[in-house]
C-alpha positions in Angstrom: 0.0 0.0 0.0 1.5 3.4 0.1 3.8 5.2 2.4 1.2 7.3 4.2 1.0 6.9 7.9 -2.8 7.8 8.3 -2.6 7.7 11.9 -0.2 10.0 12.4 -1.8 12.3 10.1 -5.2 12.0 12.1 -3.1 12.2 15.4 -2.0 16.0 14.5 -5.3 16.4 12.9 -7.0 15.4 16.6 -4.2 17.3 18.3 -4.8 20.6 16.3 -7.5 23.1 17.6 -10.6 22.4 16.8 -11.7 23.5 13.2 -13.3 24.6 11.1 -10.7 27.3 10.4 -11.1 31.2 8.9 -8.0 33.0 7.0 -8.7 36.5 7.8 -7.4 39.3 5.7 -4.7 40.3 8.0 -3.1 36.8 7.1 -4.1 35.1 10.4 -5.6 31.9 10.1 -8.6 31.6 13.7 -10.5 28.8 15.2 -14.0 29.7 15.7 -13.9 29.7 19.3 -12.1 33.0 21.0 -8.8 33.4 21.9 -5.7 33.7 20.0 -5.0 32.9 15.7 -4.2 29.1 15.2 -1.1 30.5 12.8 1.1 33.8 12.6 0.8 36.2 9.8 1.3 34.2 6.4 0.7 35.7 2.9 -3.1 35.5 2.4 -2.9 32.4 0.1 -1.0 30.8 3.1 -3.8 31.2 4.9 -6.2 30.3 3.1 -4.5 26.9 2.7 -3.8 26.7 6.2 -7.5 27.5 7.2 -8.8 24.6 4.5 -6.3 21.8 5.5 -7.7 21.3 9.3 -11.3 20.2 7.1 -9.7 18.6 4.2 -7.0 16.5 6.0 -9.3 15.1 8.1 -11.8 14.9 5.3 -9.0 13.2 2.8 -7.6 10.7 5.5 -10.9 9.4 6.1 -11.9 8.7 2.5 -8.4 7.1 1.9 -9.4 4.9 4.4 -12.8 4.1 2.7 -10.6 3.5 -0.9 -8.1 0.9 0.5 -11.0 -0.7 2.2 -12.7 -0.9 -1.3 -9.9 -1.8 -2.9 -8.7 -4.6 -0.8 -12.6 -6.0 -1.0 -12.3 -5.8 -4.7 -8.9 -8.1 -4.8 -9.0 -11.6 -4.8 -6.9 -13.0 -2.3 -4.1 -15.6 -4.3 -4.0 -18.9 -2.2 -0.4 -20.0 -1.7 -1.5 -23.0 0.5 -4.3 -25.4 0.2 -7.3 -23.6 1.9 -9.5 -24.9 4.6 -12.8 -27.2 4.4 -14.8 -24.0 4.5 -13.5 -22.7 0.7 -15.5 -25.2 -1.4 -14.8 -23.9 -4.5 -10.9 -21.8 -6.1 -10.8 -20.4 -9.4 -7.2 -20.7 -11.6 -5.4 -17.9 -14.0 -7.9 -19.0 -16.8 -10.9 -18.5 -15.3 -11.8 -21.9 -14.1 -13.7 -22.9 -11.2 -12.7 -25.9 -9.4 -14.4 -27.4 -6.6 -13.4 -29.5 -3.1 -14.4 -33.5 -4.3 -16.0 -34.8 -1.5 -13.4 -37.8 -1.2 -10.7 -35.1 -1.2 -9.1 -33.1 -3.8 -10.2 -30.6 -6.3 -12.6 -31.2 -9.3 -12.3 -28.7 -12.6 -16.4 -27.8 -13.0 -16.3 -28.6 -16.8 -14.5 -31.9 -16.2 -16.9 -34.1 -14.4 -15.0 -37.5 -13.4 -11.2 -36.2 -12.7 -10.1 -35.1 -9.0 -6.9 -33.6 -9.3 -4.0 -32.6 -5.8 -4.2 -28.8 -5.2 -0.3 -29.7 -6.2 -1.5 -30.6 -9.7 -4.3 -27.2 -9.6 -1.3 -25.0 -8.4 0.4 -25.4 -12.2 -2.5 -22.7 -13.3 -1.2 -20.4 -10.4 -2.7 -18.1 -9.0 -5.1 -19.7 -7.1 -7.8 -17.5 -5.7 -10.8 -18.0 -3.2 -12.9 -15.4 -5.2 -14.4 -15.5 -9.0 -12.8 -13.5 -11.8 -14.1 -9.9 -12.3 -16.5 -10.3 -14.8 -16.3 -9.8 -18.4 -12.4 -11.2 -18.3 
């Protein structure tokens, strides 16, 4: 995955002062509650940067978070070992669905009568526990 340490980014997010921010025209950056600016004076664009990074970090981490979820729910998982009893069924590089014989071994689904070794399935590596994405 990449290099970026979500929880340290949320960790000075949470740390910060609460947001949302306001760059004012004197090129302080304030919290909405009273008291003193969250920055010193920066150039206005400075500001305005500063002011919309306390939402949109928080708002970016979070949907990062929601992406890799998706993304690692969309990627079938390649089986380097013979799985469990509770996978009944693997599909190989081509396509194929193969499913757990009930006297052991795998069974190719358009070869009725042949039980093959996950050893002899593994030669159409990878291996997954999911279907292909359709239209492959």
């Amino acid at each position: 995955m990449s290099g970026v340490d979500l929880d340290a980014i949320e960790a000075l997010v949470n740390a910060a002062t609460d947001g949302p921010w306001t760059a004012h025209d004197d090129g302080l950056v304030w919290a909405e509650r009273p008291g003193d600016p969250v920055s010193g004076s920066v150039q206005q664009a400075d500001a305005d940067f500063i002011a919309a990074a306390r939402s949109a970090v928080s708002a970016m981490a979070a949907e990062i978070r929601q992406l890799r979820a998706a993304l690692a729910a969309a990627t079938p998982q390649i089986l380097t070992t013979e799985p469990g009893p509770e996978v009944t069924a693997v599909w190989d590089s081509d396509g194929d669905k193969w499913i757990r014989h009930p006297d052991g071994g795998w069974q190719r689904d358009k070869l009725a009568g042949r039980v093959a070794t996950w050893g002899q399935i593994s030669i159409w590596a990878p291996i997954t526990a999911t279907p292909p994405a359709a239209g492959r």
